[in-house]
C-alpha positions in Angstrom: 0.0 0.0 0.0 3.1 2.3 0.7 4.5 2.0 -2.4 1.2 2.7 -4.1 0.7 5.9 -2.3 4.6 6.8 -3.0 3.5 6.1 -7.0 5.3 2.9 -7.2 4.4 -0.9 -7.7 7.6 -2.5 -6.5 8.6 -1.3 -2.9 12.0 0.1 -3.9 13.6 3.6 -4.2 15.7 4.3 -7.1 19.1 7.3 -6.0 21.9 7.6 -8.3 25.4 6.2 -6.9 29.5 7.5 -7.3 30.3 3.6 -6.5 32.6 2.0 -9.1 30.0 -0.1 -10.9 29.9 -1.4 -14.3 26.9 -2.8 -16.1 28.9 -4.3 -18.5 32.1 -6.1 -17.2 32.2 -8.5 -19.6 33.3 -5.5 -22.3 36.6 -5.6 -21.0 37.2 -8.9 -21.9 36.9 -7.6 -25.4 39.1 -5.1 -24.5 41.8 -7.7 -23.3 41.8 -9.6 -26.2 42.1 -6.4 -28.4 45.1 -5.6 -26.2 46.6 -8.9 -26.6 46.6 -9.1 -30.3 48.1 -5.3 -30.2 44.8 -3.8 -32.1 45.1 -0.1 -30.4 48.6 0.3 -31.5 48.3 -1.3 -35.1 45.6 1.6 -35.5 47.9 4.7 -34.4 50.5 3.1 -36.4 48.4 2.7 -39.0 45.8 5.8 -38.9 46.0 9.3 -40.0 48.0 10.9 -37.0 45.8 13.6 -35.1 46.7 17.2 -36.9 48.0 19.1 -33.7 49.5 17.6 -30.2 46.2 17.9 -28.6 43.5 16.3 -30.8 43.0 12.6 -29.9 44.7 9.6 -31.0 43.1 7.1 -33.7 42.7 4.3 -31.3 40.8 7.0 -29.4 37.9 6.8 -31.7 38.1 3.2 -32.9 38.6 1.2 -29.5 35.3 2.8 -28.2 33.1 2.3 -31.4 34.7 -1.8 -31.5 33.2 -2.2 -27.8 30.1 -0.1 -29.1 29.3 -2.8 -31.5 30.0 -5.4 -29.2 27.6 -4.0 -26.7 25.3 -3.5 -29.2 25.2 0.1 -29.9 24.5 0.9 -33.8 24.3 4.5 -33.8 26.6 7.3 -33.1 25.0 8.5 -30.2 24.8 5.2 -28.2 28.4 6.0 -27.9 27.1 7.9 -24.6 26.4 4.9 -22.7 29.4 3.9 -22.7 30.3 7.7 -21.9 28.3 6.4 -18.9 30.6 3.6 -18.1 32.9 5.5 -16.0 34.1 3.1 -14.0 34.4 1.0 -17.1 36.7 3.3 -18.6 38.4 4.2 -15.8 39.5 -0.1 -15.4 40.0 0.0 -19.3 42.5 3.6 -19.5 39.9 5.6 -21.7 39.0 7.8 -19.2 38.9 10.6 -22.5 36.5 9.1 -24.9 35.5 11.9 -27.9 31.5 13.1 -28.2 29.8 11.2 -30.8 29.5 14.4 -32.6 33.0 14.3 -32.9 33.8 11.0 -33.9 31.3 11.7 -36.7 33.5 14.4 -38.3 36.7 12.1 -37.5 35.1 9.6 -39.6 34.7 12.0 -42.3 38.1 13.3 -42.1 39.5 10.0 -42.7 39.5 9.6 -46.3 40.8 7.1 -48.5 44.0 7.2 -46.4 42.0 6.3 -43.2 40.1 3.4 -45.6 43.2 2.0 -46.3 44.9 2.1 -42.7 41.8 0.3 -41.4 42.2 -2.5 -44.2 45.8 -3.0 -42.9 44.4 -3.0 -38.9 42.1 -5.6 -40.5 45.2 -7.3 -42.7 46.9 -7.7 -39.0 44.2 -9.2 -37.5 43.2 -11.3 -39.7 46.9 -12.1 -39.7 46.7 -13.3 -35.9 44.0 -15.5 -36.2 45.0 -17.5 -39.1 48.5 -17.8 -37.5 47.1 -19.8 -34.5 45.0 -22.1 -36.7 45.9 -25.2 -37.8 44.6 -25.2 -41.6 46.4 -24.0 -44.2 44.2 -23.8 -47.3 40.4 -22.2 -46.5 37.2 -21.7 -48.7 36.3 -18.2 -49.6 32.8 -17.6 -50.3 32.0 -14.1 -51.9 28.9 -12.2 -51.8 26.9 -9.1 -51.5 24.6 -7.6 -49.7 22.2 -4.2 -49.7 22.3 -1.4 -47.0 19.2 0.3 -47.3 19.0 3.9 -46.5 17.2 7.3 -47.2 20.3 9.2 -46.6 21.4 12.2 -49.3 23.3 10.6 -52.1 22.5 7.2 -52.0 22.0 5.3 -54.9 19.1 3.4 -56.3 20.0 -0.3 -55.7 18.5 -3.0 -58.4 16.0 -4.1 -54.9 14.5 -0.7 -56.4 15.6 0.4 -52.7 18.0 3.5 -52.1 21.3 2.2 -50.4 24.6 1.1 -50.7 25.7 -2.7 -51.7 29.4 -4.1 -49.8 30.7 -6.7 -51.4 32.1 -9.1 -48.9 34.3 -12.2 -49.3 33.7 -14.7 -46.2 36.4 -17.4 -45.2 34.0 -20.8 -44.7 34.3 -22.6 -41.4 35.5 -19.5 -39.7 32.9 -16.8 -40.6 35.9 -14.0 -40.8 36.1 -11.4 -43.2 38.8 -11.9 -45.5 38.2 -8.1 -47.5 34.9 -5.6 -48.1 34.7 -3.5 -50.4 31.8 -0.5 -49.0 30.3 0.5 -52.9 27.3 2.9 -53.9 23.6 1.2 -54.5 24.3 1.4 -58.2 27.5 -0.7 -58.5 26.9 -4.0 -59.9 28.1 -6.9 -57.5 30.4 -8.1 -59.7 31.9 -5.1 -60.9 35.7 -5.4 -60.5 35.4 -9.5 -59.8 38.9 -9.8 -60.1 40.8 -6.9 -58.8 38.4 -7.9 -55.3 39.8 -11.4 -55.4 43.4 -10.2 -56.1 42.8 -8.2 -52.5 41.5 -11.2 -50.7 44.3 -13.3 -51.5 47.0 -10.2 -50.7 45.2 -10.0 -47.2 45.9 -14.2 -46.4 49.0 -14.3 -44.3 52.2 -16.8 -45.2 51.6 -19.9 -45.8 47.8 -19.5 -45.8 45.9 -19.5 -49.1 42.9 -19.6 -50.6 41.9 -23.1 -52.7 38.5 -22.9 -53.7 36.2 -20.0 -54.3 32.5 -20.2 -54.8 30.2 -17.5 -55.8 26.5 -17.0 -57.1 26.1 -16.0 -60.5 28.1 -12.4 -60.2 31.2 -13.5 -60.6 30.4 -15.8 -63.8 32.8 -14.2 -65.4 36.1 -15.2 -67.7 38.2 -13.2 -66.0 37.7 -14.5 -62.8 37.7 -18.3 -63.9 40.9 -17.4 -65.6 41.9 -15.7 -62.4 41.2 -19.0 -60.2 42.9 -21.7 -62.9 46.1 -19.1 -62.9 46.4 -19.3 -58.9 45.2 -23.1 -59.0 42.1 -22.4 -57.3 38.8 -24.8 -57.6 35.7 -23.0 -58.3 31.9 -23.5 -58.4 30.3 -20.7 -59.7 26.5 -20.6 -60.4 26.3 -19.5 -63.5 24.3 -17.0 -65.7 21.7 -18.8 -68.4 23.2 -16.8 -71.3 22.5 -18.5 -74.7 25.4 -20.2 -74.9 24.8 -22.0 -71.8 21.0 -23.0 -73.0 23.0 -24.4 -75.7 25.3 -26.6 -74.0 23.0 -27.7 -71.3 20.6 -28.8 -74.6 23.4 -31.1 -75.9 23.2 -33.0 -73.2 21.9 -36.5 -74.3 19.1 -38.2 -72.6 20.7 -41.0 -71.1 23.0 -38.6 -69.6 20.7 -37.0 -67.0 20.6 -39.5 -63.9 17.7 -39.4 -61.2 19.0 -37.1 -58.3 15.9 -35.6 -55.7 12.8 -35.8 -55.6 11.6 -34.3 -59.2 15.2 -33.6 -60.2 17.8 -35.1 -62.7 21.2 -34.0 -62.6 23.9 -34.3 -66.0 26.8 -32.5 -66.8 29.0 -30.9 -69.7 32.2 -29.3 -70.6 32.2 -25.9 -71.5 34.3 -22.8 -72.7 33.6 -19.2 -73.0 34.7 -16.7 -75.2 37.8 -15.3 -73.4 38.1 -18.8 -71.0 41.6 -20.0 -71.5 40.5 -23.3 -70.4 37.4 -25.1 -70.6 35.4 -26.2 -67.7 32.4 -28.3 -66.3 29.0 -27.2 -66.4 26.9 -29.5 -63.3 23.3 -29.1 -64.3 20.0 -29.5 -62.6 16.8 -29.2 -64.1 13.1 -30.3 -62.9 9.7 -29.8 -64.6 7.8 -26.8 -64.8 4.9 -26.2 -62.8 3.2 -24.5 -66.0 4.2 -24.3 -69.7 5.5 -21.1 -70.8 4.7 -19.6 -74.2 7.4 -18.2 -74.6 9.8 -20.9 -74.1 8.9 -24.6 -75.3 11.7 -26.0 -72.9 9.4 -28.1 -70.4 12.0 -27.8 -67.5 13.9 -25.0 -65.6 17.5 -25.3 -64.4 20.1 -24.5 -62.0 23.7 -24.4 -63.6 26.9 -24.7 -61.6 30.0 -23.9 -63.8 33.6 -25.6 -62.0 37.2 -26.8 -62.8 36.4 -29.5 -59.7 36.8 -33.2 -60.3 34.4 -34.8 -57.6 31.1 -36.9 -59.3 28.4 -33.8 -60.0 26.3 -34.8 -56.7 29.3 -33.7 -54.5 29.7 -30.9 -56.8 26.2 -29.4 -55.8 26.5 -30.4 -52.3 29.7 -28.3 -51.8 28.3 -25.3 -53.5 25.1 -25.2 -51.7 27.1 -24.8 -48.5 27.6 -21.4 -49.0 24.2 -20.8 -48.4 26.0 -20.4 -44.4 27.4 -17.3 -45.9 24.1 -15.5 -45.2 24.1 -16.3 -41.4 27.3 -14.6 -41.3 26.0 -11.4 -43.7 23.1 -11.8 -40.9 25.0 -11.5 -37.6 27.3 -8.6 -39.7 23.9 -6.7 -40.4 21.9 -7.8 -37.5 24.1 -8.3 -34.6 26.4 -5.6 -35.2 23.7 -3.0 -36.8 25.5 -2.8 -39.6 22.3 -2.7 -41.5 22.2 1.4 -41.1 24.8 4.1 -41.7 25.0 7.4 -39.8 26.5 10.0 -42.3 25.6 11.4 -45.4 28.7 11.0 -46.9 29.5 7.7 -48.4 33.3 7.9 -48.2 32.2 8.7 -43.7 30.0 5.4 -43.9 32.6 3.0 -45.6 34.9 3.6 -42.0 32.2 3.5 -40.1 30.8 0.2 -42.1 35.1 -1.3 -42.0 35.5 -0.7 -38.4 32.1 -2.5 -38.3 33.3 -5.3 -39.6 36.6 -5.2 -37.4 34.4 -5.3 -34.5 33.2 -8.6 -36.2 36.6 -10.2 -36.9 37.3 -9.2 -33.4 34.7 -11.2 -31.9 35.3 -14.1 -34.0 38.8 -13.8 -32.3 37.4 -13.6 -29.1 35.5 -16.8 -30.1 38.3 -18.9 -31.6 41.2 -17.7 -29.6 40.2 -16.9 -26.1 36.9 -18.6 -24.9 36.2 -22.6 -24.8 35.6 -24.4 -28.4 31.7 -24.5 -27.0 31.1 -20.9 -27.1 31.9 -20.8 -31.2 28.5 -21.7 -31.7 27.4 -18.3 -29.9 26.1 -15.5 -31.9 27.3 -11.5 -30.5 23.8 -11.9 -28.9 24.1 -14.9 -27.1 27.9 -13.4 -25.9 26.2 -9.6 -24.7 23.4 -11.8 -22.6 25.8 -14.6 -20.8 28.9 -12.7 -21.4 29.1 -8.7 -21.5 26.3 -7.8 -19.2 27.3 -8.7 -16.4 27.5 -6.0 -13.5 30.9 -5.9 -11.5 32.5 -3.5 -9.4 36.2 -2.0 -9.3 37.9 -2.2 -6.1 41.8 -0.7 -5.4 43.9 -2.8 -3.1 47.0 -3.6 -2.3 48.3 -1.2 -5.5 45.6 -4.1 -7.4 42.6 -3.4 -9.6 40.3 -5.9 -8.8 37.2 -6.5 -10.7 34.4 -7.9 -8.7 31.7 -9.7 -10.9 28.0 -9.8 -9.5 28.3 -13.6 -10.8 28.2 -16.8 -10.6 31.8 -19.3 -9.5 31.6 -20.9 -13.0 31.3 -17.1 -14.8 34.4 -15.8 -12.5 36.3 -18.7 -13.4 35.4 -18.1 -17.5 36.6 -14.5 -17.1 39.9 -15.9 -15.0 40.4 -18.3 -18.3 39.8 -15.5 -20.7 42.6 -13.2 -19.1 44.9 -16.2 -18.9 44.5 -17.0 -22.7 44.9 -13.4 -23.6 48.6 -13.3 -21.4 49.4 -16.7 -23.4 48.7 -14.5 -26.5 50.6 -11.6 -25.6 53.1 -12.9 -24.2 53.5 -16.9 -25.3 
């Protein structure tokens, strides 16, 4: 009845507090393993250098914007809750963090030059990961994807949606971004198929390498075939139904399409393109159609995968339809990280905003692969902010210590014990 009279349902009293709390502790975890694979310096080594002795250093504005994403912050401005973490940034050594007005014009400020210092930030890490995995050949998977905005001076997407449309290339298996390329609404995805793939195999570290690329049907394209049989890559490409492929899929004799699923038959030819320097397999599927179509007498659509591999054409569809994973990864980019918006006008501002984006992704993976038991790899960033990051905490000085007091559980102190221990192994092992 008290509380009702005092306008409240639940009999507590809320008063602010100068205790050193933190809501979310597990952030500095992130922070840890950013440390330990030397992220903050690689960006002021690598970063425009602030124009006078007093402006603020790159790592300044990246290090809070990575553990933005992680906390789940997709706008500028949520960069004041973590202006709230005091305590927070007092345990992490960023007791200066810049307004988010500020970091927006330090993100326009940053140019091509800044674009290209973040893509060596992102070169390094990648670098580290790799380096402590036991693979040496991986699968990239390349595709796009569409940012839909109404900001000034985007451009008209062919969703018939204003946006822009990165172009990403995914290593299988490990869900890290090899290379991104941040391009206007208007740019065809496989506009400059090749020069993109000539990046992504620059950014794999020594004696790492790329051995099979797949692909939808943007990067059917003689270039980048000759591209892949020049390196010695495998491909499976799905590939355009141009004429010339009607053609050859029509050659295909009737006792060479076999029974595959359900309604479908599945054969195979060799083909060549124009400007092909080597010829190559065409692994076809094809099933009836629901209705004829006056306009073309052929009784049966298809699906056409174009590759130089060697397995029976069953395996052949198999291994390309795994890339289909590459969209839960394009998801918990967009989704998780909130990548699916930009906050500038300016499309050169949005492309470092949308890179260190997808550093904060890379960095999580690392979190994931390098620091936290093989159990937690299944874990999306939303899964890791609810059993991971929020937890509150509480900074005590003793003894000339910092210790960090978790409102948890023995098993969650004992994670966060293993997590710092891993990172020291990484610094220092």
């Amino acid at each position: 009845m008290a509380g009702r009279e005092q306008g409240r349902l639940l009999s507590f009293e809320v008063e602010e507090t100068e205790e050193p709390l933190i809501a979310r502790g597990g952030l500095a975890l992130v922070y840890e393993v950013a440390r330990a694979l030397k992220i903050p310096q690689v960006v002021d080594r690598e970063l425009p250098a602030p124009g006078s002795g007093r402006g603020y250093r790159p790592s300044a504005f990246v290090m809070p914007l990575l553990l933005m994403f992680h906390g789940g912050g997709r706008k500028l401005e949520d960069l004041r809750e973590l202006r709230g973490e005091v305590s927070l940034r007092q345990l992490l050594g960023m007791e200066e963090l810049p307004a988010s007005c500020t970091v927006g014009d330090w993100l326009r400020r940053m140019g091509e030059k800044g674009l290209a210092g973040l893509g060596r930030v992102s070169q390094h890490l990648i670098a580290e990961v790799l380096s402590r995995d036991k693979d040496g050949d991986y699968t990239l998977d390349v595709d796009g994807t569409i940012l839909e905005t109404e900001k000034e001076g985007a451009q008209w997407t062919y969703k018939k949606v204003k946006g822009y449309q990165p172009l990403m290339g995914f290593l299988w298996g490990k869900g890290v971004v090899l290379h991104e390329e941040f391009r206007e609404g208007n740019v065809p995805p496989g506009a400059g198929a090749v020069g993109f793939l000539e990046e992504c195999r620059k950014r794999m570290p020594p004696g790492k390498g790329i051995n099979y690329l797949r692909s939808d049907s943007a990067f059917y394209q003689a270039g980048v075939m000759n591209w892949c049989f020049e390196h010695k890559v495998l491909f499976t490409i799905t590939a355009d139904q141009d004429r010339g492929v009607k053609e050859a899929v029509r050659v295909i004799k009737p006792g060479g399409w076999q029974p595959y699923e359900r309604d479908r038959e599945i054969g195979e030819t060799v083909y060549t393109m124009e400007h092909t320097r080597q010829a190559f397999r065409l692994v076809v599927q094809r099933w009836p159609k629901a209705q004829g179509d006056l306009f073309d007498p052929d009784p049966y659509c298809y699906h056409v995968i174009a590759t130089n591999r060697e397995e029976e054409a069953r395996e052949i569809v198999s291994l390309h339809d795994q890339r289909g994973e590459v969209e839960n990864y394009i998801k918990e980019l967009k989704s998780g990280f909130g990548l699916e918006g930009m906050p500038c006008g300016e499309s050169q501002a949005n492309a470092v905003f949308f890179r260190i984006g997808v550093l904060a992704y890379n960095l999580f993976l690392a979190l994931k692969l390098l620091a936290l038991p093989s159990w937690w790899r299944r874990h999306t960033i939303a899964t890791l902010r609810w059993r991971l990051y929020q937890v509150a905490a509480r900074v005590v000085s003793h003894a000339h210590r910092i210790i960090l007091k978790l409102a948890a559980s023995l098993d969650k102190v004992r994670l966060f014990r293993q997590v710092q221990h891993r990172c020291w192994q990484i610094a220092y092992g």
